[in-house]
N, CA, C and O atoms as a Tripos MOL2 file, in Angstrom:
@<TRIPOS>MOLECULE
protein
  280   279    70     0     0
PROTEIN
NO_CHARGES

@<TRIPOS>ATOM
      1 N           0.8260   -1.1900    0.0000 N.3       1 UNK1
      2 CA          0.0000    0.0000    0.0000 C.3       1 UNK1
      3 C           0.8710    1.2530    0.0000 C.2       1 UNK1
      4 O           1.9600    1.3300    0.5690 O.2       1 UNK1
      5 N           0.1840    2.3890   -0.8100 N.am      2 UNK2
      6 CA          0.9290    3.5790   -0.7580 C.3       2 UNK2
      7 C           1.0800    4.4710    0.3720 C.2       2 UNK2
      8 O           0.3460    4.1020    1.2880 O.2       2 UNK2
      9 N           1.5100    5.1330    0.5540 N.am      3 UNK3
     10 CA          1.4680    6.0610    1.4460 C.3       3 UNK3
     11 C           2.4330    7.0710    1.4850 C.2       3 UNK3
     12 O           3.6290    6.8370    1.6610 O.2       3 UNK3
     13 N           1.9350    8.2410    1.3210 N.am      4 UNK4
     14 CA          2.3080    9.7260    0.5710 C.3       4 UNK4
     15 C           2.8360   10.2460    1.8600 C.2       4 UNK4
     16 O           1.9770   10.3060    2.7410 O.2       4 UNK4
     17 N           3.9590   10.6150    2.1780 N.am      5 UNK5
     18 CA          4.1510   11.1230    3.3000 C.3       5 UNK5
     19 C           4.7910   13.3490    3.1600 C.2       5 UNK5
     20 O           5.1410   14.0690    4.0950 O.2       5 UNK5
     21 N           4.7080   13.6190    2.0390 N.am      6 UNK6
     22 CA          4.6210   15.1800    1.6110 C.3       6 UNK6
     23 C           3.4930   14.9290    0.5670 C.2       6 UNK6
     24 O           3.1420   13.7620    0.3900 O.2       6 UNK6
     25 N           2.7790   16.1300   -0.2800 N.am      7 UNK7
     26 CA          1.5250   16.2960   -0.6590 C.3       7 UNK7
     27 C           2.0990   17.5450   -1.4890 C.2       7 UNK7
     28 O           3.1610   18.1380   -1.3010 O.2       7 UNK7
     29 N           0.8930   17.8400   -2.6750 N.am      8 UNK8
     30 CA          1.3290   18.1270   -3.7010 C.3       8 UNK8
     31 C           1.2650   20.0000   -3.4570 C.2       8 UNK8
     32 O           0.1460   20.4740   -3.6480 O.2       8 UNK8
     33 N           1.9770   20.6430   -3.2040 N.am      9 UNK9
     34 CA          2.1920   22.2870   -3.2140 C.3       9 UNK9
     35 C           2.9750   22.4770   -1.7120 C.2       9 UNK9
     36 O           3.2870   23.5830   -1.2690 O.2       9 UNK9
     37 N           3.2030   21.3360   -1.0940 N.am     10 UNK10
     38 CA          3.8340   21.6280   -0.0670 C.3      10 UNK10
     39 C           5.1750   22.0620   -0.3130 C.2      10 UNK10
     40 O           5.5750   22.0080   -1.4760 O.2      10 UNK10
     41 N           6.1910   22.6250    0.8870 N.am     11 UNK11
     42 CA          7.2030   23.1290    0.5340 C.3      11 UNK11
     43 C           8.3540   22.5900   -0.2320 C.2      11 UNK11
     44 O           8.4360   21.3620   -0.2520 O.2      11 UNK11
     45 N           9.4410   23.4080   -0.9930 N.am     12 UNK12
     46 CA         10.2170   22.3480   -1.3930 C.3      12 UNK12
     47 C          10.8630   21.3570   -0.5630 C.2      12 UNK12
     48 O          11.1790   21.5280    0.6140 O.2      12 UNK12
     49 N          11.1010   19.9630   -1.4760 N.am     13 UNK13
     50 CA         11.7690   19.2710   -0.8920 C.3      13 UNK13
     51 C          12.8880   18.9550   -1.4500 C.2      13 UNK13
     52 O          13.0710   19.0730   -2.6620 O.2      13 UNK13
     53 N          13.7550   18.5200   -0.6360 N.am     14 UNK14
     54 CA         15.6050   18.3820   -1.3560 C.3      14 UNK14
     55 C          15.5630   16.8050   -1.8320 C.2      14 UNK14
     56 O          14.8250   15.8600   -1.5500 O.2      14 UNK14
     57 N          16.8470   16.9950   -2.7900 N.am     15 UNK15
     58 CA         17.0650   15.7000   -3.4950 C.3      15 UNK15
     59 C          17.4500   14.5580   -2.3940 C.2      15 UNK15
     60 O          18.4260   14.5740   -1.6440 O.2      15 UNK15
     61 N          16.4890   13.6170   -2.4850 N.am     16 UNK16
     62 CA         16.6880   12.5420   -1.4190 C.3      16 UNK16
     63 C          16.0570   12.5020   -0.0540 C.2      16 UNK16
     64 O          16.1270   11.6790    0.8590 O.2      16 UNK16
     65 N          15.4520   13.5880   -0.1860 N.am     17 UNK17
     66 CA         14.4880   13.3880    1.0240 C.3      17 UNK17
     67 C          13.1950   12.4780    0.8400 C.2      17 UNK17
     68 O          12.6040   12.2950   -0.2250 O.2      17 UNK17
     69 N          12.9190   12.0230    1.8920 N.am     18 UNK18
     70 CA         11.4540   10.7260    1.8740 C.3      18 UNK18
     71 C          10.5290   11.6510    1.4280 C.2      18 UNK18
     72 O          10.5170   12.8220    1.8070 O.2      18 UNK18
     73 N           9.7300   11.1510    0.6130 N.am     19 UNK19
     74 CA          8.1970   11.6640    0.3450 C.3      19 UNK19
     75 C           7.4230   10.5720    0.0450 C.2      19 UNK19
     76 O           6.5550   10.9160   -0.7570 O.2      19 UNK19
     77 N           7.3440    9.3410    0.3460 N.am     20 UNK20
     78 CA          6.4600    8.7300    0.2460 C.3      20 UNK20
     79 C           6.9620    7.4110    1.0050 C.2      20 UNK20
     80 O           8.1350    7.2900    1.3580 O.2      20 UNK20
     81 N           5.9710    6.4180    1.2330 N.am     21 UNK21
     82 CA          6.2420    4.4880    1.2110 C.3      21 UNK21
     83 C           5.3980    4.3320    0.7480 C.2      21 UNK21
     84 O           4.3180    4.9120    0.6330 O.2      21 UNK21
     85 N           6.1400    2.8830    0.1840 N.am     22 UNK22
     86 CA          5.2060    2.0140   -0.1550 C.3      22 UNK22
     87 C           5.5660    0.1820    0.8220 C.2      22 UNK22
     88 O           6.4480   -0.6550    0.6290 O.2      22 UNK22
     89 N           4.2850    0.2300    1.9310 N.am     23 UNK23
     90 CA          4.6050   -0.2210    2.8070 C.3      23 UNK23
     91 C           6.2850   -0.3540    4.0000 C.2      23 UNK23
     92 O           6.4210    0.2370    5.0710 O.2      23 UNK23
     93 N           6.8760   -0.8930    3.6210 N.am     24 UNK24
     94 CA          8.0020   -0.9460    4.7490 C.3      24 UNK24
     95 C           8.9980    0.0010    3.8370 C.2      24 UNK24
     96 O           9.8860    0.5940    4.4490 O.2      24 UNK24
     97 N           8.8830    0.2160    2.1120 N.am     25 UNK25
     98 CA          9.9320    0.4550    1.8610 C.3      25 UNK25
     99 C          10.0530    1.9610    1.6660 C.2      25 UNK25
    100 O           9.1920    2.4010    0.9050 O.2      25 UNK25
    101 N          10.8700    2.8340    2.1400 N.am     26 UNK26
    102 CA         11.0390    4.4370    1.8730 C.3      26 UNK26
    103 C          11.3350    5.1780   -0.0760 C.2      26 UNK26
    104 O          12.2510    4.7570   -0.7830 O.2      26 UNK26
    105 N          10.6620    5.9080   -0.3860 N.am     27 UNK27
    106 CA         10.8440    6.7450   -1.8700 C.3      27 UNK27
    107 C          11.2380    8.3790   -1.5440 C.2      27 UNK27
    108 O          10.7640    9.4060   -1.0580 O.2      27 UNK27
    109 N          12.1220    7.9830   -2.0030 N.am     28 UNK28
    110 CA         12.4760    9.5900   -1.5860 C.3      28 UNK28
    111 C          12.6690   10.2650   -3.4130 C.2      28 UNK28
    112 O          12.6900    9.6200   -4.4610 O.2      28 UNK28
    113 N          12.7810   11.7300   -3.1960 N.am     29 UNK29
    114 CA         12.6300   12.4350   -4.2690 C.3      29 UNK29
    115 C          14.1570   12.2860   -4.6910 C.2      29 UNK29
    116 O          15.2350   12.2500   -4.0970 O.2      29 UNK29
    117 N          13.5780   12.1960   -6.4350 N.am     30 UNK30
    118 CA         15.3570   12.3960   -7.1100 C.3      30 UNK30
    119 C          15.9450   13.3290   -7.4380 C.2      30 UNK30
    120 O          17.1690   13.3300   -7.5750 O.2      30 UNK30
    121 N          15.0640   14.5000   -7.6690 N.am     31 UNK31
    122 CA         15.2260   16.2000   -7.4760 C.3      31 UNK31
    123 C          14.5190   16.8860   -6.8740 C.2      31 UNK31
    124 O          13.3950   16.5930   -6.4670 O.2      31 UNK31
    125 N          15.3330   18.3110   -6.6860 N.am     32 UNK32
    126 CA         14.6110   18.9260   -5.6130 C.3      32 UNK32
    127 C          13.4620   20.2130   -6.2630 C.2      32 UNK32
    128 O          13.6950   20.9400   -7.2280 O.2      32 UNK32
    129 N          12.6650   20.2100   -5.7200 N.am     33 UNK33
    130 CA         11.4280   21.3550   -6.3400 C.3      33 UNK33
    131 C          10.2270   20.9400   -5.3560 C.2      33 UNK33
    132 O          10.1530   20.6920   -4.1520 O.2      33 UNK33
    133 N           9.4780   20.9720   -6.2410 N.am     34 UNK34
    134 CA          7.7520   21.1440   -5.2260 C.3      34 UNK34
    135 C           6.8730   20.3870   -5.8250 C.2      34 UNK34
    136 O           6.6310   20.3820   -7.0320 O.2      34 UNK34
    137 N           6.2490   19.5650   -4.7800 N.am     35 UNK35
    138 CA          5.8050   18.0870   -5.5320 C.3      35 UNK35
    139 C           4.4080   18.7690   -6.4130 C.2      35 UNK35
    140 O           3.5680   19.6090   -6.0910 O.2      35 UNK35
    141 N           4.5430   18.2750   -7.1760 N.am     36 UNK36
    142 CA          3.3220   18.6940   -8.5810 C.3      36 UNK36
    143 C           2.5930   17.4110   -8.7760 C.2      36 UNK36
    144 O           1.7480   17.4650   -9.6700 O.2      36 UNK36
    145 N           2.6830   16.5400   -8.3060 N.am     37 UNK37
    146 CA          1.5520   15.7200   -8.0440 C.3      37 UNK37
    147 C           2.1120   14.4480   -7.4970 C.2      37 UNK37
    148 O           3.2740   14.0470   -7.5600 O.2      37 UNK37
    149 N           1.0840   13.8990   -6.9570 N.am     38 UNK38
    150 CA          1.1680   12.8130   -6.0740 C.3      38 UNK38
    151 C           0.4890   11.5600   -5.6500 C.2      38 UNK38
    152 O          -0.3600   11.7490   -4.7790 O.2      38 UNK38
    153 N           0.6790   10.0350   -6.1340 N.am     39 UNK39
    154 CA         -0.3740    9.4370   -5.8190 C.3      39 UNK39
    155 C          -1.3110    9.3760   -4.5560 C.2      39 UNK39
    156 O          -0.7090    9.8420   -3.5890 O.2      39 UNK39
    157 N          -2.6480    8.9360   -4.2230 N.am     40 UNK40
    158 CA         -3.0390    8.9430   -2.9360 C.3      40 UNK40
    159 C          -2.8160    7.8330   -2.0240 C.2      40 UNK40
    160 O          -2.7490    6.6530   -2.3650 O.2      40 UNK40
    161 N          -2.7150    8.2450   -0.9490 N.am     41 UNK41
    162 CA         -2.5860    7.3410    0.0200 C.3      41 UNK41
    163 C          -3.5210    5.9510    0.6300 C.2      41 UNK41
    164 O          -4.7060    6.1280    0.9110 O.2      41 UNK41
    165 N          -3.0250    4.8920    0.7630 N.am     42 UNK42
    166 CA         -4.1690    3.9960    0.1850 C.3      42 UNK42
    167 C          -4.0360    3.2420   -0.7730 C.2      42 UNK42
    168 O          -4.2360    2.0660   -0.4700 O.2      42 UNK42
    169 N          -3.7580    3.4360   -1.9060 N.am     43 UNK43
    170 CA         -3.7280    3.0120   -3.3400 C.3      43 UNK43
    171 C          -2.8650    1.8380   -2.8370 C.2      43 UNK43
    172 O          -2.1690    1.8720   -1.8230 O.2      43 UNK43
    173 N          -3.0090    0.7280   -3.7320 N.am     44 UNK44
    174 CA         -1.9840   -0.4390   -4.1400 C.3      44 UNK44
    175 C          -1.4000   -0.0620   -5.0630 C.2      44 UNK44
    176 O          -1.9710    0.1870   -6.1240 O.2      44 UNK44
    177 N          -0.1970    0.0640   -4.8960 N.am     45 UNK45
    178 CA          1.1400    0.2620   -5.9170 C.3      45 UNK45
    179 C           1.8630   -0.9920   -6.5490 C.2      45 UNK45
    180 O           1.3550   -1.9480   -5.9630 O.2      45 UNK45
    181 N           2.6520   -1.3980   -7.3140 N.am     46 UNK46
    182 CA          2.9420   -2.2650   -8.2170 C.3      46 UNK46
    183 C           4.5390   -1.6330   -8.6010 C.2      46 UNK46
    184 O           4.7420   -0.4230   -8.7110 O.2      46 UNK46
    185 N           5.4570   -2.5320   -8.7530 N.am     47 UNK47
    186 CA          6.8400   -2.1290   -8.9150 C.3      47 UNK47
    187 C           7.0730   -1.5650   -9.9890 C.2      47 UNK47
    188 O           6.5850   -2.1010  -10.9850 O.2      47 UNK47
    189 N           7.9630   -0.1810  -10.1970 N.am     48 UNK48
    190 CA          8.1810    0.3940  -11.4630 C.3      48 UNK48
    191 C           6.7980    1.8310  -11.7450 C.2      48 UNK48
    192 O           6.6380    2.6700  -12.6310 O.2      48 UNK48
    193 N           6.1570    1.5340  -10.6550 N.am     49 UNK49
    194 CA          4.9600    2.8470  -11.0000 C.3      49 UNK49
    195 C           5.0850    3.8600  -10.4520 C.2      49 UNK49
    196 O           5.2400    3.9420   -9.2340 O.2      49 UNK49
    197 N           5.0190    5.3750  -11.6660 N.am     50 UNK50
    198 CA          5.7320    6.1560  -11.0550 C.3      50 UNK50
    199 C           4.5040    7.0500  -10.1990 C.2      50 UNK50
    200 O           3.3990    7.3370  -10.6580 O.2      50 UNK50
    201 N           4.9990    7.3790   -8.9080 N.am     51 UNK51
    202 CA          4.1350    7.4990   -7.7400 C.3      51 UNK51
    203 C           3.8200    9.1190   -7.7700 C.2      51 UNK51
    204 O           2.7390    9.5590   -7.3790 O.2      51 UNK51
    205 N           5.0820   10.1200   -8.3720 N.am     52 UNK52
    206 CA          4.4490   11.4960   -7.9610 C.3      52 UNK52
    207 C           5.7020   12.5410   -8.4910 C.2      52 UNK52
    208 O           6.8090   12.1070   -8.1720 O.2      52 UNK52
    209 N           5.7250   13.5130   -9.0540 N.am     53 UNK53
    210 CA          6.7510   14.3670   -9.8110 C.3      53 UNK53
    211 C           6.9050   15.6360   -9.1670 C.2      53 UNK53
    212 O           5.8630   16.1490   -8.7580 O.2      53 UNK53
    213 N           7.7010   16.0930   -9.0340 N.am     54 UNK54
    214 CA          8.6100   16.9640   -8.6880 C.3      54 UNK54
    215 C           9.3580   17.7820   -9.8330 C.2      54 UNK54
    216 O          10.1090   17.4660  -10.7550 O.2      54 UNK54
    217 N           8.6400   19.3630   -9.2090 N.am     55 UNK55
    218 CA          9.0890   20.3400  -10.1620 C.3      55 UNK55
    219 C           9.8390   21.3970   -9.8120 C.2      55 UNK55
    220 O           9.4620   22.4260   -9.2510 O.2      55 UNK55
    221 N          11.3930   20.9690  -10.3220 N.am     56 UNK56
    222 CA         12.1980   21.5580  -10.5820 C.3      56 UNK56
    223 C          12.2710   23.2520   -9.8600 C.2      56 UNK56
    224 O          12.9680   23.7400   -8.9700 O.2      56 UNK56
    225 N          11.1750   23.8030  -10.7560 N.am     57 UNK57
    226 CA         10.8590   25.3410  -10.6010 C.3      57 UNK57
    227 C          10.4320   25.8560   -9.7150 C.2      57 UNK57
    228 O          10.0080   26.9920   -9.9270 O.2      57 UNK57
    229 N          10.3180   25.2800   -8.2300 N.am     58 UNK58
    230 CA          9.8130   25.4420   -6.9930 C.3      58 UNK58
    231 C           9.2660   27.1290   -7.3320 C.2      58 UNK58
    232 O           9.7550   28.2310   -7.0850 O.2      58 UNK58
    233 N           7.8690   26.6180   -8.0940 N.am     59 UNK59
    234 CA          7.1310   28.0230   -8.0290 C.3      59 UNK59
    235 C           5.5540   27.2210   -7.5270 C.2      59 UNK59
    236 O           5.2220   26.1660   -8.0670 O.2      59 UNK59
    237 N           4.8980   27.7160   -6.7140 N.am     60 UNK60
    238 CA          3.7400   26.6530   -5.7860 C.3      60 UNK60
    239 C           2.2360   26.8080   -7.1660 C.2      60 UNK60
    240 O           1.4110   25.9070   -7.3140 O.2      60 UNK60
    241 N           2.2250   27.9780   -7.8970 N.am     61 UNK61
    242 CA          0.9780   28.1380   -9.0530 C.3      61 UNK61
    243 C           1.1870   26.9660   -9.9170 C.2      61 UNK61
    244 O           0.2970   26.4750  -10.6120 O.2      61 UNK61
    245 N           2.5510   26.4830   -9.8380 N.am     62 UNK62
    246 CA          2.4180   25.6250  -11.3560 C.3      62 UNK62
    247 C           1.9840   24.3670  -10.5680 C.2      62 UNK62
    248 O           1.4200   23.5670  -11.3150 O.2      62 UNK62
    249 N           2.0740   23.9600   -9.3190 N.am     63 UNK63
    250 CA          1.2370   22.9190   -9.0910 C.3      63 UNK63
    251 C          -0.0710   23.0920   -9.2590 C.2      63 UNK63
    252 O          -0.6000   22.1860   -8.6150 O.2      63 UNK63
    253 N          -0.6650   23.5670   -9.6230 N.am     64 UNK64
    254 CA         -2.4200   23.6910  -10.0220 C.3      64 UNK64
    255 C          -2.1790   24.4650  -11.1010 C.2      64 UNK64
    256 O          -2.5780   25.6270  -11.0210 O.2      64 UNK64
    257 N          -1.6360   24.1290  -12.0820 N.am     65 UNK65
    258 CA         -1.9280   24.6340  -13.4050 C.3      65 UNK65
    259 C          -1.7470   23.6170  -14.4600 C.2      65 UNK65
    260 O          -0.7320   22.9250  -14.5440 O.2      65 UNK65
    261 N          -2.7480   23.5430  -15.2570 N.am     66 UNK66
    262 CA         -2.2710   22.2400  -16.3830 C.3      66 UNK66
    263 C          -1.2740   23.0700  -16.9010 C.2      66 UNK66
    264 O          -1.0500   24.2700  -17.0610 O.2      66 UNK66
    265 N          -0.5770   21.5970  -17.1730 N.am     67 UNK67
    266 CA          0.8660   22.0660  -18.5340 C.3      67 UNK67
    267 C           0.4740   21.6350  -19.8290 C.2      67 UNK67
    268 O          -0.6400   21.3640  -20.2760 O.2      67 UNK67
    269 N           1.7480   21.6240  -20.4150 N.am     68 UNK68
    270 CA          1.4970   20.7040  -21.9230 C.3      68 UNK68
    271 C           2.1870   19.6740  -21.4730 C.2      68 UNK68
    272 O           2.4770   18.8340  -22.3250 O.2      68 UNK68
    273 N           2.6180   19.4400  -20.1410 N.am     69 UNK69
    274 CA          3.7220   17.7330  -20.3080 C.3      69 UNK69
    275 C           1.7300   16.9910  -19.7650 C.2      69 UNK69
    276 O           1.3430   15.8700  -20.0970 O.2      69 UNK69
    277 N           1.0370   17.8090  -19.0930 N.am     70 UNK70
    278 CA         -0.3820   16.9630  -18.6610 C.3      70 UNK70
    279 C          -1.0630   16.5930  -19.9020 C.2      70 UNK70
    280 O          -2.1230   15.9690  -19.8620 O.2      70 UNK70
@<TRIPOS>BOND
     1     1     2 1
     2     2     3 1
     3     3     4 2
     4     3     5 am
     5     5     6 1
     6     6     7 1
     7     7     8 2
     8     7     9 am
     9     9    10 1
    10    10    11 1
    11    11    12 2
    12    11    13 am
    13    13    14 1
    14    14    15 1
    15    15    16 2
    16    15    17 am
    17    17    18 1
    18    18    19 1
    19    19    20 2
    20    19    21 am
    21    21    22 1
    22    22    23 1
    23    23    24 2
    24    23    25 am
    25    25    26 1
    26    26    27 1
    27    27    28 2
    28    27    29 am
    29    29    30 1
    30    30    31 1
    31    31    32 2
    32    31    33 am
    33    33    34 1
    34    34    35 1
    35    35    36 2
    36    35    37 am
    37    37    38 1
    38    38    39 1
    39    39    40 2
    40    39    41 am
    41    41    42 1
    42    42    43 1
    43    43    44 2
    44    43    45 am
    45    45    46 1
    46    46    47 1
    47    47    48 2
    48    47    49 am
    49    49    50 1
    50    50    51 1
    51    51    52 2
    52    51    53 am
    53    53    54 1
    54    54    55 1
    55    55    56 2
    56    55    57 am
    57    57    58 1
    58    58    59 1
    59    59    60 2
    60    59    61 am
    61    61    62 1
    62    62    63 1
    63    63    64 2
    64    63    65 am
    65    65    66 1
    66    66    67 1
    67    67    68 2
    68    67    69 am
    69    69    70 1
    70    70    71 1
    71    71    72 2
    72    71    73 am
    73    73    74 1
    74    74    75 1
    75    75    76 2
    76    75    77 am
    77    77    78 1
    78    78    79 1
    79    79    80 2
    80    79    81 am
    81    81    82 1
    82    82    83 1
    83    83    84 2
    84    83    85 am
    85    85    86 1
    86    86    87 1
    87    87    88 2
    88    87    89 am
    89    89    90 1
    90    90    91 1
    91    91    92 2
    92    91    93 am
    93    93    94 1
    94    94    95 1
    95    95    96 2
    96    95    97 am
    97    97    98 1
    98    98    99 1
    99    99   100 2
   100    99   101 am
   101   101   102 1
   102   102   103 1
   103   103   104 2
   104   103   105 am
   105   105   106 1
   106   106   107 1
   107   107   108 2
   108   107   109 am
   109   109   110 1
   110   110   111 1
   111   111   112 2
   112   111   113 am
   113   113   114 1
   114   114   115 1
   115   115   116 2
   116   115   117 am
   117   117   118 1
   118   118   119 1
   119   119   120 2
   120   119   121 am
   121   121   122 1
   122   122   123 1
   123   123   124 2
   124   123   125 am
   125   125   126 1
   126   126   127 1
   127   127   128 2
   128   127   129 am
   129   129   130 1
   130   130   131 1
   131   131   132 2
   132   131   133 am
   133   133   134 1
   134   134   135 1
   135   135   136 2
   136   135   137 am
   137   137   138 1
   138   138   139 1
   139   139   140 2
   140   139   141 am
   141   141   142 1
   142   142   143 1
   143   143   144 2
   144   143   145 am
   145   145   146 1
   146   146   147 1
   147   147   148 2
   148   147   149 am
   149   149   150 1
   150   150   151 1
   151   151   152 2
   152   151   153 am
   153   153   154 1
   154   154   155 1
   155   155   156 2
   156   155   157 am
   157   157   158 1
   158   158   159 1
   159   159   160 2
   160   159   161 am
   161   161   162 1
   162   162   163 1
   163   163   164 2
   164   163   165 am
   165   165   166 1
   166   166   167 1
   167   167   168 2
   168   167   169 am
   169   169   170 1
   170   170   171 1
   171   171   172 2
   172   171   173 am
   173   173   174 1
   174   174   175 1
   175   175   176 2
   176   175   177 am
   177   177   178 1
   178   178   179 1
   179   179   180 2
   180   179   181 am
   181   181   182 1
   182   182   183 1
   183   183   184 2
   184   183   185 am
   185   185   186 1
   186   186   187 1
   187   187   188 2
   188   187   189 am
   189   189   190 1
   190   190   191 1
   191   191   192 2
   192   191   193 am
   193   193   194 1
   194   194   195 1
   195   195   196 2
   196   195   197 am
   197   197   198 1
   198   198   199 1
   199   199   200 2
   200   199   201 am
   201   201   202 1
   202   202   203 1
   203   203   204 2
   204   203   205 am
   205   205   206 1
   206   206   207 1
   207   207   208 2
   208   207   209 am
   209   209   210 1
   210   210   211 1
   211   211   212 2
   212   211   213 am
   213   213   214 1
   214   214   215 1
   215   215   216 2
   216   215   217 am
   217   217   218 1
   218   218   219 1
   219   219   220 2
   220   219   221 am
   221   221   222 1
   222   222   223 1
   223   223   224 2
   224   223   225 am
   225   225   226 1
   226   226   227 1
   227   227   228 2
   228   227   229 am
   229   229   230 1
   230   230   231 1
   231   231   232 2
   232   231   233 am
   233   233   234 1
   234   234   235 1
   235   235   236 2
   236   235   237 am
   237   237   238 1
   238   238   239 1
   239   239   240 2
   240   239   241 am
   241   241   242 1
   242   242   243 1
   243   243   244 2
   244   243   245 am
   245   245   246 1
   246   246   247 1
   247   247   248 2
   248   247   249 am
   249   249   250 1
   250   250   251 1
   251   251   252 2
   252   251   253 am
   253   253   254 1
   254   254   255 1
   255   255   256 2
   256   255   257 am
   257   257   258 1
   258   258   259 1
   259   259   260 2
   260   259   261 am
   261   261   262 1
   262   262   263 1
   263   263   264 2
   264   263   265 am
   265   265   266 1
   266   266   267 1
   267   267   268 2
   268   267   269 am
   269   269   270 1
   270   270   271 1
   271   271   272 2
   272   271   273 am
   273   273   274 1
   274   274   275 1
   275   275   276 2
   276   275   277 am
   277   277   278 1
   278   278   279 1
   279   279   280 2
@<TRIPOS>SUBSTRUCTURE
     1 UNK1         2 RESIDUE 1 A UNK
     2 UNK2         6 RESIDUE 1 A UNK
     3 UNK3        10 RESIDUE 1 A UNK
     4 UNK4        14 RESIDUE 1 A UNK
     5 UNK5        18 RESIDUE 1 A UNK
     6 UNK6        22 RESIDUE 1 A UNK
     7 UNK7        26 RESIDUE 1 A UNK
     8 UNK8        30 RESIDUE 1 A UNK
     9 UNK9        34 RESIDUE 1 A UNK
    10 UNK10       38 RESIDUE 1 A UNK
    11 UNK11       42 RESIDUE 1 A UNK
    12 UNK12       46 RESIDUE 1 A UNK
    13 UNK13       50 RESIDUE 1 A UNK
    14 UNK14       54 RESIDUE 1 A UNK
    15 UNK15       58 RESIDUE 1 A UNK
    16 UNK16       62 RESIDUE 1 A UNK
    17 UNK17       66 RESIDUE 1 A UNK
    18 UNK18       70 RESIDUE 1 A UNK
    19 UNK19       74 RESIDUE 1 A UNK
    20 UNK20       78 RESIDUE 1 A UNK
    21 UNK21       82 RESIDUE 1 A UNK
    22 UNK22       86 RESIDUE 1 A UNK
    23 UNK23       90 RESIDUE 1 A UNK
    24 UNK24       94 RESIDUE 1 A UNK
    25 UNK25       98 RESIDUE 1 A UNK
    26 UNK26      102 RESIDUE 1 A UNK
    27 UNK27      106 RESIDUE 1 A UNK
    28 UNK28      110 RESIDUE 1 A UNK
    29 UNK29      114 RESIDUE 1 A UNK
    30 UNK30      118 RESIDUE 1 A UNK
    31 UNK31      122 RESIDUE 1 A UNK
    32 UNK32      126 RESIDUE 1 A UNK
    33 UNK33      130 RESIDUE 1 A UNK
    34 UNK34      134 RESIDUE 1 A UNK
    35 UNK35      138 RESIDUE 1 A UNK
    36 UNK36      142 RESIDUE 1 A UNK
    37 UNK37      146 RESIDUE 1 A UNK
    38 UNK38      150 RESIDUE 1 A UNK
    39 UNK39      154 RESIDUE 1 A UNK
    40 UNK40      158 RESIDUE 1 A UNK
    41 UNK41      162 RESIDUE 1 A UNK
    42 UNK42      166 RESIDUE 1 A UNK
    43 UNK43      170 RESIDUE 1 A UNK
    44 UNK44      174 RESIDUE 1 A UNK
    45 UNK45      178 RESIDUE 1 A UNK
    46 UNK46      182 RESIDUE 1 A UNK
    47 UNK47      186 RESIDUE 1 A UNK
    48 UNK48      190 RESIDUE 1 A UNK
    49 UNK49      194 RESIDUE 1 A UNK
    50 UNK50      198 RESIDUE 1 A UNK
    51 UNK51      202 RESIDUE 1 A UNK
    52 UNK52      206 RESIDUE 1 A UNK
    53 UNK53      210 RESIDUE 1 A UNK
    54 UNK54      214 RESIDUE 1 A UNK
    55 UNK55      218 RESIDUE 1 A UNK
    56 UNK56      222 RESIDUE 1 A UNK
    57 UNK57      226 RESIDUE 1 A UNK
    58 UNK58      230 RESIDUE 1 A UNK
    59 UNK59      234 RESIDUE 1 A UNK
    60 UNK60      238 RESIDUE 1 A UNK
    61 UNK61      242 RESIDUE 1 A UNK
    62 UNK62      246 RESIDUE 1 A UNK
    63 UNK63      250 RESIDUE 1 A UNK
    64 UNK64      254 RESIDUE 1 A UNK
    65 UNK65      258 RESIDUE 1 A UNK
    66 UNK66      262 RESIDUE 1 A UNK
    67 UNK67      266 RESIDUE 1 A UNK
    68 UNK68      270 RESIDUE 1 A UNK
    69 UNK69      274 RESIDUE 1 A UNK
    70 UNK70      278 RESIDUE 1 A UNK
């Protein structure tokens, strides 16, 4: 099971810090910015699925704004 432990417009987070499990095992971010989305907590996850992205541009509007990568 997933479990989101930062949420999507919260502050930045640094490269390698935890932001999520999935059960016993820790996911931490591979760059640092401001999470732009995020799976929910709860969910059954499956190996290789990507759980939640991180943007670079630590500006907090572009998390609630569609892009063209959406």
């Amino acid at each position: 099971m997933f479990k989101a432990i930062r949420d999507i417009g919260d502050d930045t987070v640094q490269r390698g810090e935890i932001v999520a499990e999935v059960d016993s095992m820790q996911i931490s971010a591979e760059i640092s910015g401001m999470i732009r989305g995020m799976s929910h907590s709860g969910v059954e996850i499956h190996a290789g699925v990507k759980v939640g992205d991180v943007d670079p541009r630590g500006q907090r509007e572009y998390c609630y704004s569609i892009s063209d990568k959406a």
